[in-house]
N, C-alpha and C positions, 0 to 999 in steps of 0.2 A: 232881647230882654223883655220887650212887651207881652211877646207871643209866650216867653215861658211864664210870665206873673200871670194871663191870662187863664193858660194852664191848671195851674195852682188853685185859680179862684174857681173852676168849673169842674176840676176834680171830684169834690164832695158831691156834686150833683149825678155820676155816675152809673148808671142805673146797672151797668153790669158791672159782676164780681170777678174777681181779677184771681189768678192762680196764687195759692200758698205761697211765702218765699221758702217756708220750711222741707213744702212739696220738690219747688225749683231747684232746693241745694242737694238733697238727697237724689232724684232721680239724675243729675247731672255726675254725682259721684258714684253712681251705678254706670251711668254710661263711663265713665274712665274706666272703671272694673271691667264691662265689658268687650271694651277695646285692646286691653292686654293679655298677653296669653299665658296661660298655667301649664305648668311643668306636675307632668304626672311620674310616680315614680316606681319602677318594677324590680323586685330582688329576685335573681335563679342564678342556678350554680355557673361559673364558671367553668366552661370548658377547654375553652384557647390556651395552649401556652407557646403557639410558635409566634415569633417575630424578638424584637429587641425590646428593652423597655428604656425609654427616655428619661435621664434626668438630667434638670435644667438650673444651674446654679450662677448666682451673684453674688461675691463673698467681698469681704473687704478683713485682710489682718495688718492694724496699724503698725504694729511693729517688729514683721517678719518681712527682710527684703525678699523678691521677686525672686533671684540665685539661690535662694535656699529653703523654697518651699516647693512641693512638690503633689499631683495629685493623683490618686491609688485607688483602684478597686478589685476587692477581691468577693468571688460567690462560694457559696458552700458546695459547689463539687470540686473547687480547688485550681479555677482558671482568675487568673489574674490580669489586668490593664497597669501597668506601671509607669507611672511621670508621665501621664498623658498631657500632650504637646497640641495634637493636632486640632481637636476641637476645645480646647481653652485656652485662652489668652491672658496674657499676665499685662496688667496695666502697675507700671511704679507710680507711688505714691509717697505723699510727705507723711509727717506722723498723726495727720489729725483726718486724713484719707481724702485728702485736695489730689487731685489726676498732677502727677509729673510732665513733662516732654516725653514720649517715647525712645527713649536714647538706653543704649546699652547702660544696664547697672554699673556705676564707678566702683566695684568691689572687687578683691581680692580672689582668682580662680583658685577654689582650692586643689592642692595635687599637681600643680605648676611645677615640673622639674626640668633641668635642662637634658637634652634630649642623648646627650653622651654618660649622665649618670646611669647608675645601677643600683637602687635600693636596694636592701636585705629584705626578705621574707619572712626571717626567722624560722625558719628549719620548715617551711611552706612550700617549695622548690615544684613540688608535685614529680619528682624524679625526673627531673631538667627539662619538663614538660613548658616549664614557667621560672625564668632564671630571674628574672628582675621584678621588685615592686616599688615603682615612685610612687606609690599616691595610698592613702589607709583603703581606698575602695579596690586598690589591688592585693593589699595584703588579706582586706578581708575576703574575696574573691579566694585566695588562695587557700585559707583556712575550710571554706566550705567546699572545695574542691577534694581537698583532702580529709572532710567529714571532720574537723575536729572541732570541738565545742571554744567558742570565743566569750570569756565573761564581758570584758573589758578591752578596750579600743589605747589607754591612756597609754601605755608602755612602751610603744610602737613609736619611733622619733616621726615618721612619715605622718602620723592620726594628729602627734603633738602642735607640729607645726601646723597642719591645717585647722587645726580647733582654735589655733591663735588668730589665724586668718579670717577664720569666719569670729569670734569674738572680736573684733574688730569692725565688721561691717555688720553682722546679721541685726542689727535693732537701730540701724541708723535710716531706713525708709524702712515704710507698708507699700504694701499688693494688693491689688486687686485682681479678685479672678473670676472672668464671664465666659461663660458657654455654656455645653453639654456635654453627656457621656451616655453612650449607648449601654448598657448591658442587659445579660441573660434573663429573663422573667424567672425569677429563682431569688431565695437569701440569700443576701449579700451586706457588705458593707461599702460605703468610699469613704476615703478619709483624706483629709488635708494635713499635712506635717510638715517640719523642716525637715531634709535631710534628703539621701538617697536610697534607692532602693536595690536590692540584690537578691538575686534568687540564685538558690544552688540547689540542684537535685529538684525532689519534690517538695522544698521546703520552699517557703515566703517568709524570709526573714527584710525589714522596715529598717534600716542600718542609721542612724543620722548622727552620729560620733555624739551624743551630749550623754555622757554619764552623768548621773546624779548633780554634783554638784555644779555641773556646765548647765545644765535644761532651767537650773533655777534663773539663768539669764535670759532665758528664751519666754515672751509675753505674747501668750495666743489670743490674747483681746482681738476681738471682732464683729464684724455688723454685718447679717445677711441680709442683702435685699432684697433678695429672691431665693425660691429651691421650690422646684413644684418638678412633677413629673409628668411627663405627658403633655398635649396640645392640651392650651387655656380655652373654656367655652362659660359663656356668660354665666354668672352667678358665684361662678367655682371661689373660694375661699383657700388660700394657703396659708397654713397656720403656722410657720416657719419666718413669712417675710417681717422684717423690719427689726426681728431680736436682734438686740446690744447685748452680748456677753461678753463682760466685765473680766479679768482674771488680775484679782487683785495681790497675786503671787506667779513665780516663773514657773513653769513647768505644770500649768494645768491644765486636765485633757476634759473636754467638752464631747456629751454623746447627747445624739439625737436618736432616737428608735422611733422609727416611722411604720404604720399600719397605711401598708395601700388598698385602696378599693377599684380594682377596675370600675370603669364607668362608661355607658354609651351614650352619649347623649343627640337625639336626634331634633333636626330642627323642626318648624311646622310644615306642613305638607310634604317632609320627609325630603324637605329638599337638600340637606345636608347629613350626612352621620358620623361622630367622632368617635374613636377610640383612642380613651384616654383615661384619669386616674385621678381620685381625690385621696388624701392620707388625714391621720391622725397622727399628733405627734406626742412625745413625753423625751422629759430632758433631765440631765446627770450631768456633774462636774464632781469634778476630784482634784487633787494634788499630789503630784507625782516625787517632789522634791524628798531630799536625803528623810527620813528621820518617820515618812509616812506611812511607811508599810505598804504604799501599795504599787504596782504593776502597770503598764501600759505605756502610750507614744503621747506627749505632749501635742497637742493640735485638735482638730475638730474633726468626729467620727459621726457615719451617719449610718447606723444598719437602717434595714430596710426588708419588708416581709411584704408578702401579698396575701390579700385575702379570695380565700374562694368563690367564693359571693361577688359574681357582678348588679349594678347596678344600671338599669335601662331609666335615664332622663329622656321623655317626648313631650316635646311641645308639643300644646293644643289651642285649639279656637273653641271661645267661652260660647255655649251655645245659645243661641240667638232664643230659645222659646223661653228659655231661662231670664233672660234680660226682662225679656215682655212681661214673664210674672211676677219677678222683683217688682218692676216698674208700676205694676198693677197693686202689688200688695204694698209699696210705699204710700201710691195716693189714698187707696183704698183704708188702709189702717189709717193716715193722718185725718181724711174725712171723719173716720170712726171716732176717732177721740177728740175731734173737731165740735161732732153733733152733742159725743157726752158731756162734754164741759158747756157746750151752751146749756143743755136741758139741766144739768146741774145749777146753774146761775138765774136759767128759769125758774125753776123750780125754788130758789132761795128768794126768787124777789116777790115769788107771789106768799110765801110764808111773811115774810116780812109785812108785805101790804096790807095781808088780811091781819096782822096781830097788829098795826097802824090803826086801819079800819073797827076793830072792835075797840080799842081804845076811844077812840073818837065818840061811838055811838054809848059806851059806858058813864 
């Protein structure tokens, strides 16, 4: 205590001048500047198009069970991924999207029949190719086997009983669905929906028994927590995580149209380099229900384009003569305007004095 009051009183006497603080706060916040590294950025066209392209989803739909959602990709030359299993996992959830016990859904399998019955086809047979249909996913099976056009599901006793089944269970728990899907570097879509899926021929037809007035039971409310493509590298921005879409009626279908941008991102001294993907995104919602006019699958769609244009991220190191000159032209300018405001104040005081001084002598 003594030594620092001693301090205090011998300060004023000082003979040397001591550094700006205004110098000490600037050049310190150059030195942070040049401690960290900038990312320089290069556009040239796109050449690559072998390998797979990644996409990486975290979905939550509060009130579509696990049993009756389903996830699909299809590209524009017509190859399809249907009810992909292996790399997504379906977590059941309550209705506010709290994680369940992992335990088999307590729902209603739809298409359960006992295993001596014989459903009808109705005149589907395929020329006794196919004698029985227990379940609406074999009649509809049968119908595109045989190329004939299906408006409607509802007339079929097999379609009936099962759409009583799933009304029943389908909105009494949410899903969550985490993983990835590989696909082709090419347009494409994925989509998330209830239902199953069927392919006949060269067609892709998304089957999930809800006519019109059935889908308006079905609430595709959902919360993505994630969707990006490709490996994560510092800075990247995905503009998809955390949307809450709302669907404040049943049977609304939700699109995402995503712009990718390949991107490489190299670290400093090149010690690492990724190939990976940033996107832009734009969003749509519609209503599917009776009375709207319009077309499409209840659930959440995500096309997806790539742009020809990559983009080369390299980290770099801030260059040291650079630092030195900043550092220079910070003191150097504070002195600068340091010496103008004294000679400013000099110069007022001796105005001052001398119109004192003639005063005095007048």
């Amino acid at each position: 205590m003594l030594i620092g009051r001693l301090a205090e009183k011998i300060r004023p006497f000082d003979a040397f001048s001591k550094t700006l603080d205004e110098i000490r706060i600037q050049t310190f916040t150059e030195l942070q500047h040049y401690q960290t590294l900038k990312v320089a950025e290069t556009l040239f066209v796109d050449v690559s198009r072998s390998g797979k392209l990644r996409i990486n989803l975290d979905i939550t739909f509060f009130q579509i069970s696990c049993g009756f959602i389903n996830v699909d990709v299809m590209d524009s030359s017509g190859e399809r991924i249907s009810s992909i299993e292996k790399t997504i996992t379906k977590h059941r959830t309550d209705l506010i999207g709290t994680q369940l016990e992992d335990e088999p859904t307590e729902v209603l399998q739809a298409g359960i029949q006992l295993k001596d019955q014989c459903g009808s086809c109705y005149g589907a047979e395929n020329g006794g190719h196919r004698k029985c249909c227990n379940s609406c996913e074999d009649i509809i099976s049968a119908y595109m086997e045989m190329g004939w056009a299906l408006k409607s599901t509802e007339q079929f006793e097999q379609c009936q009983r099962e759409q009583k089944e799933k009304h029943i269970s389908i909105n009494k728990e949410g899903c969550r669905l985490t993983g990835y899907v590989e696909v082709n570097k090419i347009q494409g879509n994925l989509h998330v929906a209830p239902g199953n899926t069927f392919s006949g021929g060269s067609s892709h037809s998304h089957v999930h028994n809800l006519i019109p007035y059935e889908a308006r039971d079905v609430n595709t409310t959902h919360f993505i927590h994630h969707f990006s493509y490709g490996e994560a590298y510092p800075g990247r921005v995905d503009p998809m995580d955390a949307i809450h879409a709302v669907a404040k009626e049943g049977a609304m279908m939700f699109s995402y149209y995503t712009k990718i941008v390949p991107t490489m991102y190299v670290s400093a001294n090149n010690a690492t380099s990724k190939q990976t993907y940033q996107y832009s995104v734009t969003t749509h919602k519609k209503s599917l229900a009776r009375g709207a006019g319009e077309k499409g699958l209840p659930g959440l769609f995500v096309y997806y384009e790539l742009s020809p244009i990559m983009v080369k991220m390299e980290e770099l190191y801030r260059s040291t003569m650079h630092f030195l000159t900043s550092c220079c032209a910070i003191i150097g300018g504070l002195f600068t305007v340091a010496g103008i405001i004294d000679a400013m104040i000099y110069q007022g005081q001796r105005v001052v004095s001398k119109r004192l001084h003639g005063a005095k002598g007048s």
